[in-house]
N, C-alpha and C positions, 0 to 999 in steps of 0.2 A: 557523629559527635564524639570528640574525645573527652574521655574521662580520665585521664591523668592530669590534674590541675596546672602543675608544670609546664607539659608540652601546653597544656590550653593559654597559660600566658605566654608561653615564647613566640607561638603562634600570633596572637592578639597584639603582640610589641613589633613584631614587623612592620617595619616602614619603609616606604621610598622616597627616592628624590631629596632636595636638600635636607629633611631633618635623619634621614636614611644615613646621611653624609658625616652629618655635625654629629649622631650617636656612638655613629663607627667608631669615630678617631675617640669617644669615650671609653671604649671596652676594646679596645683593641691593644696587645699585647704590647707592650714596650720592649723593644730590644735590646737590650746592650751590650760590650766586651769589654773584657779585659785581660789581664794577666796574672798567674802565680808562676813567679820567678823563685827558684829556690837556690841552695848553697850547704855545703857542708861546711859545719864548723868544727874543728874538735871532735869529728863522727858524728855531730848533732846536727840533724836537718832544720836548718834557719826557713823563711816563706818572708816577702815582702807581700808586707801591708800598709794600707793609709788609714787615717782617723780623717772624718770631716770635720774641717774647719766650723768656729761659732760658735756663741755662747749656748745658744740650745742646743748643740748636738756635745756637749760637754761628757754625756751617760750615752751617747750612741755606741753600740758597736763598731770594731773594726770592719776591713773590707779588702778585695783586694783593686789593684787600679781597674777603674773601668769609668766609661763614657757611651755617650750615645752615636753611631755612626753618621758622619758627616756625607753629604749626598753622593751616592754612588762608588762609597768607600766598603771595601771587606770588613767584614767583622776581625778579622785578622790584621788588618791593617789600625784600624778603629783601635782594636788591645795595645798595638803598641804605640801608637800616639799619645791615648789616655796614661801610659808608663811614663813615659817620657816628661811629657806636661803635668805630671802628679808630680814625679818622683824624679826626675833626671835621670834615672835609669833606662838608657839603652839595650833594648834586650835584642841576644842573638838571635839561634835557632829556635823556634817554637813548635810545638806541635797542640791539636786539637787534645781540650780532656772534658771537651761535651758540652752541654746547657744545662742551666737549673733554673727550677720555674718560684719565684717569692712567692709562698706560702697565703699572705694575705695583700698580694697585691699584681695586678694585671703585667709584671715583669720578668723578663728573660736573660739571663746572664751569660753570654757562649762565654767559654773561658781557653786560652791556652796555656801552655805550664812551659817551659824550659830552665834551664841553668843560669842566673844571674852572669855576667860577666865579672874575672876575676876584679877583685878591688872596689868593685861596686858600693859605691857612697849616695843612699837614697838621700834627696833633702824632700823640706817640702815645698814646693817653687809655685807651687798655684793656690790660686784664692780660695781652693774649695777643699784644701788640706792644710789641718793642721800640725799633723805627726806623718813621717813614712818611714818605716824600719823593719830592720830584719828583726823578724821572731820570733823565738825555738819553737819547734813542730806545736810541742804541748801546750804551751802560753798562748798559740796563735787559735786552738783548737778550744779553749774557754773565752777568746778578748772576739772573734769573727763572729758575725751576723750568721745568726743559726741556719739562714735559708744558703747561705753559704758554705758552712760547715760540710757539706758535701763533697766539694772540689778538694780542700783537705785530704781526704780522708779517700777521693780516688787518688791523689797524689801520691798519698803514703804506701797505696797497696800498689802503684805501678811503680816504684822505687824500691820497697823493700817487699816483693810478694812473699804470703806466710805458706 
């Protein structure tokens, strides 16, 4: 008999077969991608971000472009579509800067970083943005979703290691 109440309910919520099924896709991690494209201005490290679109998300945090992978798409590939379709932004070379897992919510963010293309003019061309713009390092690191906040902040120390 176990006495850790925990494992005794995880135990007890096992199920198979269709409701097994229909739980899964409840608790099951959501994955997404995207991109932080950055840029020097002036010496000052800019970062593109978007704002979602709508009148409720008016007080949301920023973000950077991201989507959910279309079937049997890369996560890598996924980033840069969601750039493109947010933001008009074409981005070149990319490289991996990891996942971050949302704090209070079942989701996954792989992210990659590279160099904006020179001239780069984000607009906001999709329905689910309302703002996309470049943002000095420090603005973007108070305006970005805290469970974000992270990729920042490996950005900054594989850019300018102390």
């Amino acid at each position: 008999m176990l006495k850790n109440p925990k494992n005794k309910a995880r135990i007890g919520n096992q199920q198979s077969g269709k409701h097994a099924r229909k739980n899964a896709s409840k608790s099951a991690t959501k994955n997404t991608a995207g991109t932080l494209l950055y840029r020097k201005k002036k010496d000052k490290l800019e970062v593109l971000l978007v704002h979602p679109a709508g009148n409720y998300n008016r007080k949301t945090p920023w973000s950077i472009p991201k989507g959910q992978p279309e079937k049997l798409e890369s996560f890598e590939d996924t980033a840069r579509r969601e750039t493109i379709e947010e933001t008009g932004v074409i981005p070149a070379a990319l490289k991996p800067l990891g996942f971050i897992d949302y704090s209070n919510r079942r989701k996954r963010v792989h992210c990659f970083y590279g160099q904006a293309p020179l001239g780069a003019t984000p607009k906001n061309i999709s329905w689910e943005v309302d703002k996309a713009k470049f943002m000095p390092l420090a603005r973007a690191m108070k305006a970005i979703h805290q469970d974000q906040l992270q990729l920042l902040e490996r950005l900054q120390f594989i850019l300018n290691p102390v």
